[in-house]
N, C-alpha and C positions, 0 to 999 in steps of 0.2 A: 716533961712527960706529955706525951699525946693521949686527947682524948675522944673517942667519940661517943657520940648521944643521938638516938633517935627524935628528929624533931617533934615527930605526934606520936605515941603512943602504936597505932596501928601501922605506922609507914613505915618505906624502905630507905625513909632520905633522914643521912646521918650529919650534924652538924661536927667537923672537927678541930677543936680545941690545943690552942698549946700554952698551959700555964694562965689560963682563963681569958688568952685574945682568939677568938675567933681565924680560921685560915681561912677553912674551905666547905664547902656544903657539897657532898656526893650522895647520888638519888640510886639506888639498886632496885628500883620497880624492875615487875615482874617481866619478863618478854627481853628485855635486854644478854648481851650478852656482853658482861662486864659495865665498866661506869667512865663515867667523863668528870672530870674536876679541874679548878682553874687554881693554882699554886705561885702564889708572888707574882702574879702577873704572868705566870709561863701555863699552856695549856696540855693536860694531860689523858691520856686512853687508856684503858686498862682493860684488854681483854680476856675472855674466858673459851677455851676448847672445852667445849661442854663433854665431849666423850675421854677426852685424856685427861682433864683434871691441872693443865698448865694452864697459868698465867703470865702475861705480857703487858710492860708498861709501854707506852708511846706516847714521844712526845710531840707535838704540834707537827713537826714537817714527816711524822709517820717510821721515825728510827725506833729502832727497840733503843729502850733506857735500863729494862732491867727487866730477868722472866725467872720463873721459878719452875723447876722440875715436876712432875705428881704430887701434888698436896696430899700427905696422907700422914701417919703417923712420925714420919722424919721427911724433912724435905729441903733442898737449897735453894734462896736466891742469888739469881747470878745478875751484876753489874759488870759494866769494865773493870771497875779494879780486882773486883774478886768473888768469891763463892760465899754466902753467911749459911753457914746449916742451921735448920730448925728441928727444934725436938720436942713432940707434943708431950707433955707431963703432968696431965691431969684427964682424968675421965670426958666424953663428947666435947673435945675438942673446945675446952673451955679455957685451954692453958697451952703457952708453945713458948719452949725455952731457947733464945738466941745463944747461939755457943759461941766462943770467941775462939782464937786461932789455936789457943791449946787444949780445947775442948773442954773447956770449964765452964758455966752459965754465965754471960754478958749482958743478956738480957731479957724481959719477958712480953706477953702478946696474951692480954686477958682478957675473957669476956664477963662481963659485971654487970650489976645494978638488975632490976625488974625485970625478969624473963629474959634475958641477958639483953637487955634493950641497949645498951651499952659495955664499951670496951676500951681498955687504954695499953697503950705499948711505950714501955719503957727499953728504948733499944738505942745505947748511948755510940757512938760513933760509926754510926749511919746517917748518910745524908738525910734533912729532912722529908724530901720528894721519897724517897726510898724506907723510908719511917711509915708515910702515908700508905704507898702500895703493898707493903707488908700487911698493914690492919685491914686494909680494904681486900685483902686476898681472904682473911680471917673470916669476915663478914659474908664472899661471894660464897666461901665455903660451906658457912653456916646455912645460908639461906640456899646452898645445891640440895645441902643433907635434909634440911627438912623438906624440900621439894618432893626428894626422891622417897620419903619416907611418907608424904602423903600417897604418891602415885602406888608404892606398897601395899597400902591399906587400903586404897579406894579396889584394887585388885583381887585386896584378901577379902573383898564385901560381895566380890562379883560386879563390881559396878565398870 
């Protein structure tokens, strides 16, 4: 099972876990568009179309490795091999159910712990690099919605 945990409390930078050895360390500071992580020695990009809501993995020589359609309440990622649909099944996007190829749940994508300061994905025959940009798509999300929901309010104050 994959885990991530926010290193300090107030930051964007997730330490991620598997089965308690350390992989990878990915920073989602503000102003970026998407994150960078280094994975077994292989370097990876993840970025975000901020107005269409897709995500794009890249790996070091700049190939897509794996992108996802509109993140929204169902969504696919697509690899070479194939399509995984996701199916959010829990209230603000706290829960996304991997289906498997007969549409049954395969697996999950939670977000957990203190203010959801953490999240783990249990998503079994998925590559691990594709495990990572799965939960990192989860997190870019989280941290779009509440962006958008500050700029909301700061609107709804007149400011």
């Amino acid at each position: 099972m994959l885990h991530a945990k926010r290193s300090r409390p107030a930051s964007q930078e997730y330490e991620f876990t598997e089965d308690g050895r350390t992989l990878t360390t990915i920073s989602l500071r503000r102003g970026r568009v998407g994150a960078r992580f280094t994975l077994r020695g292989d370097e990876y990009h993840v970025r975000t179309h901020r107005f269409s809501g897709v995500y794009e993995l890249f790996d070091a020589g700049g190939t897509v490795v794996a992108s996802t359609d509109r993140v929204r309440r169902s969504w696919n990622l697509t690899c070479a091999e194939r399509v995984v649909p996701f199916r959010r099944t829990a209230a603000t996007d706290r829960e996304y159910t991997m289906l498997g190829q007969d549409g049954e749940p395969a697996g999950t994508i939670r977000r957990t712990g203190h203010v959801r300061a953490e999240a783990t994905a249990d998503l079994p025959g998925l590559d691990l690099v594709l495990q990572v940009f799965a939960l990192v798509v989860v997190l870019l999300r989280r941290r779009r919605k509440r962006a958008a929901a500050a700029v909301r309010s700061t609107s709804a104050l007149g400011g």
